[in-house]
BABA-774213 format. One line per 8 residues: number of its first residue (from 1); their letters; for each residue x, y, z of N, C-alpha, C. Coordinates in steps of 0.2 Angstrom, whole numbers, plus 2048, in hexadecimal, padded with zeros to 3 digits. Example, Ala and Ser with C-alpha at 12.3 -4.5 7.8 and 13.67 -1.06 7.14 Angstrom:
<atoms>
1> as> 842 7E4 827 83E 7EA 827 842 7F0 827  840 7F5 823 844 7FB 824 840 800 827
</atoms>
This chain:
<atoms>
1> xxxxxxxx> 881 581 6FC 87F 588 6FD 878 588 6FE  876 58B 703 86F 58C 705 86A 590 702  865 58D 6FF 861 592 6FC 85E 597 6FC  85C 59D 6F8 85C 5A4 6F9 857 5A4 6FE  850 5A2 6FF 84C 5A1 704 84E 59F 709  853 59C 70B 855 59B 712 85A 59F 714  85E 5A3 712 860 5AA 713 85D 5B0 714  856 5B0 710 853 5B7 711 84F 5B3 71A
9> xxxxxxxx> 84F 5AE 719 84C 5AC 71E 84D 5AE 727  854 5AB 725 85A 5AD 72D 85A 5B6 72E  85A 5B9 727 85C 5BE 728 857 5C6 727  850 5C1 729 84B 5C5 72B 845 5C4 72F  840 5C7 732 83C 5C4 736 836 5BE 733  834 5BB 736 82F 5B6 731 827 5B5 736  823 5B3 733 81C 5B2 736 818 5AE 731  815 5AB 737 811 5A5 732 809 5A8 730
17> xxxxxxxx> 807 5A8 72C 801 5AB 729 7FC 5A6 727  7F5 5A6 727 7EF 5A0 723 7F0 59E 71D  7ED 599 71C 7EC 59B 716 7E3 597 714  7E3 596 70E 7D9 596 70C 7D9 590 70D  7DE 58B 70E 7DD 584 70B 7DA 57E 712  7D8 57B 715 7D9 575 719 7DF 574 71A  7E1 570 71F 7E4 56D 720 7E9 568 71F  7E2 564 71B 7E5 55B 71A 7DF 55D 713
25> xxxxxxxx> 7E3 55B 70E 7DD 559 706 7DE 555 704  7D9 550 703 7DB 549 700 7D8 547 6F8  7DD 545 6F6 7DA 545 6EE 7DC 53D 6EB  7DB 53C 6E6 7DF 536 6E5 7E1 536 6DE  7E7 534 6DB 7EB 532 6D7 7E7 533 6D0  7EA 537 6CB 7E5 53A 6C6 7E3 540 6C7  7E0 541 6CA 7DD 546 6CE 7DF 54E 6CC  7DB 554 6CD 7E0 559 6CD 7DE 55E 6D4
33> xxxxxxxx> 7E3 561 6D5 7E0 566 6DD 7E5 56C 6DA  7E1 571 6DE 7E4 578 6DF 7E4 578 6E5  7E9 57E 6E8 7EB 57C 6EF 7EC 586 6EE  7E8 58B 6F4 7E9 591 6F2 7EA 594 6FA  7EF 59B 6F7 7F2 59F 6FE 7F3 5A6 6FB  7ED 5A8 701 7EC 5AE 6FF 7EE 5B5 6FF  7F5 5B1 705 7FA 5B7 707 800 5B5 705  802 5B3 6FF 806 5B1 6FC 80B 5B7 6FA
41> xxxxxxxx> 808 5BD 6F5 808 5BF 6F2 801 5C7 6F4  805 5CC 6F6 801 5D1 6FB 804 5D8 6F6  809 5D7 6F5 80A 5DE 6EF 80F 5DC 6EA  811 5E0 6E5 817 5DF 6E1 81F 5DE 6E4  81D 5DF 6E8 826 5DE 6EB 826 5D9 6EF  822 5D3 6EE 824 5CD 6F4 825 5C9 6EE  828 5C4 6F0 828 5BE 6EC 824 5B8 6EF  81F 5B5 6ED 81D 5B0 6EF 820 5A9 6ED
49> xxxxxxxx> 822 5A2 6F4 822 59E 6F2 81D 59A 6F3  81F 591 6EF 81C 58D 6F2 81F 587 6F3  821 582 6FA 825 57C 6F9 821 577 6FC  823 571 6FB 823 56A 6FD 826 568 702  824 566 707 828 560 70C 826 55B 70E  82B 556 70F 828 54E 70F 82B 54E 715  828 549 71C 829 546 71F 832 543 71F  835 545 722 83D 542 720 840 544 71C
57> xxxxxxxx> 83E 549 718 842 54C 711 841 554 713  846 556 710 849 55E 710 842 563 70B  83F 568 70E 83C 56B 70A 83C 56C 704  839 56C 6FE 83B 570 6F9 837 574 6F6  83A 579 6F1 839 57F 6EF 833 57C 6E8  82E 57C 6E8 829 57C 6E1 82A 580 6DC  828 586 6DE 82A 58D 6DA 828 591 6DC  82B 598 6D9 828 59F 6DC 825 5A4 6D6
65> xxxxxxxx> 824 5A9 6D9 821 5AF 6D7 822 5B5 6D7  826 5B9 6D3 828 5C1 6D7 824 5C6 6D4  821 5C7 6D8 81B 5CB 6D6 816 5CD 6CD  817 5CF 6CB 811 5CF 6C3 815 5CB 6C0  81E 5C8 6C1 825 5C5 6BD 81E 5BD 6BB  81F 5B7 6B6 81C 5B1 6B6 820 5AE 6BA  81B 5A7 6BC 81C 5A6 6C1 823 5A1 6C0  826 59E 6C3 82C 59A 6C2 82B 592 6C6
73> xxxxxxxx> 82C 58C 6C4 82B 587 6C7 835 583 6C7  835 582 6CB 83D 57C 6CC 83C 575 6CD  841 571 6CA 841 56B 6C8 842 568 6D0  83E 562 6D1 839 55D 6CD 834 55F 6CA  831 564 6CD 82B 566 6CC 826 568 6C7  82E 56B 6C3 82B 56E 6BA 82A 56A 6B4  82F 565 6B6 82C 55F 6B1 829 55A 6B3  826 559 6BA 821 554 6BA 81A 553 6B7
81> xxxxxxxx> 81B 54E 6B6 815 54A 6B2 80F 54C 6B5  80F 54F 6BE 809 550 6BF 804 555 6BD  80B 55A 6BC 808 562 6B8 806 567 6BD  80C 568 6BF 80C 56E 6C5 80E 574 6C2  809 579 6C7 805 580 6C1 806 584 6C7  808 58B 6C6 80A 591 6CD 804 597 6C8  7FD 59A 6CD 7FB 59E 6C8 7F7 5A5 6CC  7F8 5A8 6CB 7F4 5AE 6D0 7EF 5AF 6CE
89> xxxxxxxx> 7EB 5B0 6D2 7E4 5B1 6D1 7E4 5B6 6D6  7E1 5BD 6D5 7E1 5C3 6D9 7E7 5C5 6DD  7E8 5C1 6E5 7EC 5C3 6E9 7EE 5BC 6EC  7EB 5B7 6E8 7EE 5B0 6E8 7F4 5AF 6E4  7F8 5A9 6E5 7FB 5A8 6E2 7FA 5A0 6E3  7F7 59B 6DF 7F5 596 6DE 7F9 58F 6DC  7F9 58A 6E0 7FD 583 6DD 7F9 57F 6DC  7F8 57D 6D4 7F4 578 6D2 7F7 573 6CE
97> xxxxxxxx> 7F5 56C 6D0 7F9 565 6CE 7F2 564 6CA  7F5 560 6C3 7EE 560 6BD 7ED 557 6BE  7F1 554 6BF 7F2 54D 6BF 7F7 54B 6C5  7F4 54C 6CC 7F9 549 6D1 7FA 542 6D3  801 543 6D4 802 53A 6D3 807 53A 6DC  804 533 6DE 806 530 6E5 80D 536 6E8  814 534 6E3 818 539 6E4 816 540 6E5  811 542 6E6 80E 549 6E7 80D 54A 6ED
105> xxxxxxxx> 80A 546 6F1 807 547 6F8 80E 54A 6FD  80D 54D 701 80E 550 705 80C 558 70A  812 55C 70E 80F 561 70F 80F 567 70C  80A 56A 709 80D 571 702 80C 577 709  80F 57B 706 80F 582 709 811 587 708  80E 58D 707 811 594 704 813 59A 708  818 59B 704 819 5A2 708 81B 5A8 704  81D 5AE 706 81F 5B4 705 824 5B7 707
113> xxxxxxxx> 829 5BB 703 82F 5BE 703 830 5C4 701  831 5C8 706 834 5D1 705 839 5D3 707  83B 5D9 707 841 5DC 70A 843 5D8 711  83F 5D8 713 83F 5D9 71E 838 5D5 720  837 5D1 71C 830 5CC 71F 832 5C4 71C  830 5C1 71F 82F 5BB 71B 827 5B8 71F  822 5B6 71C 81A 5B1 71D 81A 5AA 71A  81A 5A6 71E 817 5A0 71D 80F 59D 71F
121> xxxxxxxx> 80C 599 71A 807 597 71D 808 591 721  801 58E 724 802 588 728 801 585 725  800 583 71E 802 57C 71A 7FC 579 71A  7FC 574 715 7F8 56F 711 7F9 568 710  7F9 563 714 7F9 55E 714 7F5 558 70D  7FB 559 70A 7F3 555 702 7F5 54F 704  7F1 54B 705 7F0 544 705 7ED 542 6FE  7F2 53B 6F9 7F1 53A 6F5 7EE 531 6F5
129> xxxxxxxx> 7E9 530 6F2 7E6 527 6F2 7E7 527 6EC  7EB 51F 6EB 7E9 51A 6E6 7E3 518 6E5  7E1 514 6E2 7DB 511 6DF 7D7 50B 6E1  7DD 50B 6E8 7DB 506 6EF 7D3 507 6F0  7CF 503 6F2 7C8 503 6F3 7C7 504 6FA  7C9 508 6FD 7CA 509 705 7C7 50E 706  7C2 50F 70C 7BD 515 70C 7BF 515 715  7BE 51D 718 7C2 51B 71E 7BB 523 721
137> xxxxxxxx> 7B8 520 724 7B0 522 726 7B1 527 72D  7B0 52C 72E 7B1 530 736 7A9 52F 738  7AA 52E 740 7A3 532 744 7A5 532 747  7A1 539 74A 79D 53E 746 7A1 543 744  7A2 546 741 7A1 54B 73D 7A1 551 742  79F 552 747 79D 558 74D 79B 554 751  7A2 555 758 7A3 554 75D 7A3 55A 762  79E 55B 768 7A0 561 76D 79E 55E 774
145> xxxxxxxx> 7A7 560 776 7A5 55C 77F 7A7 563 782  7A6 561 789 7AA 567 78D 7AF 567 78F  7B2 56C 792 7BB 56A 791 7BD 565 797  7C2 562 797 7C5 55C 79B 7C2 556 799  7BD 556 796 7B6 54F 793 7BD 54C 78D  7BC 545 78B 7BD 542 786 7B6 541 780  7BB 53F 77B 7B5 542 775 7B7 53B 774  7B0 537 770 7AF 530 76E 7B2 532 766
153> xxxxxxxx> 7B6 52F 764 7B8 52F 75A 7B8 528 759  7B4 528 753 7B4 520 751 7B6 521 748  7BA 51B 745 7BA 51A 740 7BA 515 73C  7B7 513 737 7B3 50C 734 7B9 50D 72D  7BC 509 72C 7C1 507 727 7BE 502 723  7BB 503 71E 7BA 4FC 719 7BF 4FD 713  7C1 4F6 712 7CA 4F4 70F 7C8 4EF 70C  7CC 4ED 705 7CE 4E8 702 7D3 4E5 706
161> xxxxxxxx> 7D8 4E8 70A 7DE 4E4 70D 7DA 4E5 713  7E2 4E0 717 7DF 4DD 71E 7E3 4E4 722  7DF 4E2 726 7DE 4E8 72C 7E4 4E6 730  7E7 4E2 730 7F0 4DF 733 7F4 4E4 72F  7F3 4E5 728 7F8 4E8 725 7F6 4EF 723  7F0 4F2 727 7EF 4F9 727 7F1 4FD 72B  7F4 501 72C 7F7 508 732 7F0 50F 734  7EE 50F 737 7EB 513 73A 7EC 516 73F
169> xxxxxxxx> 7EB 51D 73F 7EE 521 744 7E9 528 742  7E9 52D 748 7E6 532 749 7EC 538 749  7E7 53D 745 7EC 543 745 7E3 54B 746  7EA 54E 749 7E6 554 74D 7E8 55A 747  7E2 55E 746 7E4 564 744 7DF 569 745  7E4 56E 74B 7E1 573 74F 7E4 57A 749  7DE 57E 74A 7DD 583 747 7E3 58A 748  7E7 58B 746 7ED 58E 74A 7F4 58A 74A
177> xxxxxxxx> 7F3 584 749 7F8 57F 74A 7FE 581 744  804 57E 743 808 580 73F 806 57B 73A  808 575 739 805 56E 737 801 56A 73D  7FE 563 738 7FA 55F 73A 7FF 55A 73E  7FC 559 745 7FF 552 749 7FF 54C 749  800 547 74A 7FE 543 74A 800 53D 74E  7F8 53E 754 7F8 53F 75D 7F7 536 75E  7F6 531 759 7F3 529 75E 7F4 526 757
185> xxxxxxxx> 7F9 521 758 7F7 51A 752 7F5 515 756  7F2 510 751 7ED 50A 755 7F5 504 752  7F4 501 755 7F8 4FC 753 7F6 4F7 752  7F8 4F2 74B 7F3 4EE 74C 7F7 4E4 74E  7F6 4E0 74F 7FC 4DA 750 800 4D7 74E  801 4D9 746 805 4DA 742 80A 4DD 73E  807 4E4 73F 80A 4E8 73E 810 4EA 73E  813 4E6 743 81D 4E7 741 81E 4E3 73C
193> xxxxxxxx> 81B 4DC 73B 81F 4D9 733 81A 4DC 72F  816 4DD 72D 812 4E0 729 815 4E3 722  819 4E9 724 81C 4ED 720 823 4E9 71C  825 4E5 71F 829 4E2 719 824 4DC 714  820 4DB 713 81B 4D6 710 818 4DA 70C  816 4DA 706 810 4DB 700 80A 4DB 703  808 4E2 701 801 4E2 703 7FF 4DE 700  7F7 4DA 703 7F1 4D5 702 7EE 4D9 6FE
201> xxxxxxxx> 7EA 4D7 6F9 7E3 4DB 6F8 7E0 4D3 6F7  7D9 4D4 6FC 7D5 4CE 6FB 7CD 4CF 6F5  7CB 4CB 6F5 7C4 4CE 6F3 7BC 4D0 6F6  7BF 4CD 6FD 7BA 4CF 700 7BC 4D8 704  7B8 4DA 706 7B8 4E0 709 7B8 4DD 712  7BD 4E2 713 7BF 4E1 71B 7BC 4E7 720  7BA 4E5 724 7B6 4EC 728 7B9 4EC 72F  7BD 4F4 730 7C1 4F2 739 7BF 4FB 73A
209> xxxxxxxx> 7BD 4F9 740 7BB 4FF 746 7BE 503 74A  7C2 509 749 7C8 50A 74E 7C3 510 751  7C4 50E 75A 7C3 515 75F 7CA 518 760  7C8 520 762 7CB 523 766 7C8 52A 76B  7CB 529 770 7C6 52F 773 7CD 532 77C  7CD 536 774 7D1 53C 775 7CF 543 77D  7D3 544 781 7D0 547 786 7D0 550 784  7CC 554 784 7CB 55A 782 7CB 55F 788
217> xxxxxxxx> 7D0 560 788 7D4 564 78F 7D1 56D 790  7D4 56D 787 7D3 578 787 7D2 576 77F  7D4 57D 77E 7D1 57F 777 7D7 57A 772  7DC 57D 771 7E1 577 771 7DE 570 76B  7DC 56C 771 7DB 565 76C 7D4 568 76C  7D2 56B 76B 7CA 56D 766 7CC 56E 75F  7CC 568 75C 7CF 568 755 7CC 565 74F  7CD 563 74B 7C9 55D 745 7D1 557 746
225> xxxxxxxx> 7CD 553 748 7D1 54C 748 7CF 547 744  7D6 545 740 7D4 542 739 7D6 53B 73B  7D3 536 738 7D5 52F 739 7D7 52C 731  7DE 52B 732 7E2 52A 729 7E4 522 72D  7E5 522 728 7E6 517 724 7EE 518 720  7F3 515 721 7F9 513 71E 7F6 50E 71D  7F8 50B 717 7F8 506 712 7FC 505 70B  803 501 70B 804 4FF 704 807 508 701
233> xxxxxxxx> 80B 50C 706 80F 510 705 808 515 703  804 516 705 7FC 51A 703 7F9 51E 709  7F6 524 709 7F2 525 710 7EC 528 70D  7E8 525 713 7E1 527 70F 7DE 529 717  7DA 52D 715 7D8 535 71C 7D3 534 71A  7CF 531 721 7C7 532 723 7C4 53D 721  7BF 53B 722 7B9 543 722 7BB 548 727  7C1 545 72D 7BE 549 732 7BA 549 737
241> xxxxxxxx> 7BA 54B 73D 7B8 54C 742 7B9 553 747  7B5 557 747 7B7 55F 748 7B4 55F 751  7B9 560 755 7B8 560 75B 7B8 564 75F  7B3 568 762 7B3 570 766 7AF 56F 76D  7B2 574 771 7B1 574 779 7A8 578 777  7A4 576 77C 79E 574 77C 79F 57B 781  79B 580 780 799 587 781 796 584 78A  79E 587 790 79B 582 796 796 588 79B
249> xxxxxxxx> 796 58E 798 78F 591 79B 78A 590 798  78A 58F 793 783 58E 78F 781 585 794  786 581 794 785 57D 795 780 57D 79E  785 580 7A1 784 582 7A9 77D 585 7A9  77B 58B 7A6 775 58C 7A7 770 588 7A4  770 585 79F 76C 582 79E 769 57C 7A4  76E 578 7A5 76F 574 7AE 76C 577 7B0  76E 57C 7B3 769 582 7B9 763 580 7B8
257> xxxxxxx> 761 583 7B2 75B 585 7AF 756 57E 7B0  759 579 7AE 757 572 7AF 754 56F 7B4  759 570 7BA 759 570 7BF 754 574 7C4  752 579 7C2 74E 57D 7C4 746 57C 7C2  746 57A 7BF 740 577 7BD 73D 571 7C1  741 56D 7C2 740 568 7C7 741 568 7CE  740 571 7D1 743 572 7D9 739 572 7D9
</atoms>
């Protein structure tokens, strides 16, 4: 039998809505995160939820909130060990894990339910790390070309294991987007047997430097483009790289202006 939200779902209009949070948040193992949306919950007559999705696995339902009602949480979620909390705060309605463990990582995302509406947000990528010693460095930080130009992205991975048995790939997350993409892996010569063998941890540190230089056509791919590291069933997400079309009259007159000086 299909669940209540997937019934009011078919059998009402739906819209995707923002919400406060990033994109991709990365925490690591112990840790605690709140994760908030602020159109959750807009009067007394919506119900707000919250759920999880993993790659390959069927959505699930966290817990919900009907209005002033306490909040309710569904199992796995209510007896996990990591302490999963549903709390409103104003016109929030807030999901906070007080000890999140590996099993946590995924995409969270909320929505809301009334008579004849159903709101989703575009969701929260929590990226969870082990105690792995892997630091995974972006530059720069603020990129701006002009449209049709490629943007230089560089990333510096320093690792206890070997760079053969790391996964790195790039993921795009434009502002409007539903979820985060994930537009180029680097492959490394290895990497097919890799994943059936035990990760290595050596004691020296290993330094490898992945390019990417993505072409930036329209607004579109003017995105923050993340560079993440698979490792030993773990992903660990670079800073970021925030990439925007370069202002092309400001540019043009400026040229002119240039140019004009030297007639």
């Amino acid at each position: 039998e299909s669940p209540l939200w997937l019934n009011v779902l078919f059998s009402c209009s739906a819209e995707t809505v923002g919400n406060t949070e990033p994109s991709i948040v990365s925490v690591e193992v112990g840790e605690s995160v709140t994760l908030n949306c602020t159109s959750a919950l807009i009067d007394k007559s919506k119900t707000a939820y919250w759920f999880k999705h993993r790659l390959e696995h069927k959505p699930q339902e966290v817990g919900y909130k009907l209005g002033e009602k306490n909040a309710s949480l569904l199992n796995p979620f209510k007896d996990s060990k990591s302490g999963f909390e549903l709390k409103k705060v104003g016109s929030w309605v807030s999901l906070s894990i007080k000890q999140v463990q590996k099993e946590d990582e995924g995409m969270y995302f909320c929505g809301s339910i009334s008579e004849n509406s159903v709101n989703f947000s575009t969701g929260t990528f929590l990226a969870v790390s082990d105690h792995f010693n892997i630091s995974v460095l972006q530059t720069p930080a603020l990129q701006s070309v002009p449209p049709g130009e490629a943007v230089n992205l560089q990333c510096t991975v320093l690792s206890e294991i070997r760079s053969a048995e790391l996964r790195v790939f790039w993921i795009r997350s434009a502002a409007g987007s539903s979820f985060p993409e994930i537009i180029f892996t680097h492959h490394n010569s290895s990497s097919s047997s890799s994943s059936s063998r035990q990760c290595e941890i050596s004691s020296s540190k290993h330094s490898s430097v992945y390019n990417f230089s993505p072409n930036i056509p329209n607004n579109h791919h003017a995105a923050t483009y993340y560079c993440a590291v698979e490792t030993c069933g773990r992903i660990i997400i670079g800073n970021g790289t925030t990439v925007d079309l370069r202002n092309w009259i400001f540019y043009l007159r400026w040229l002119l202006s240039w140019l004009w000086l030297w007639v």
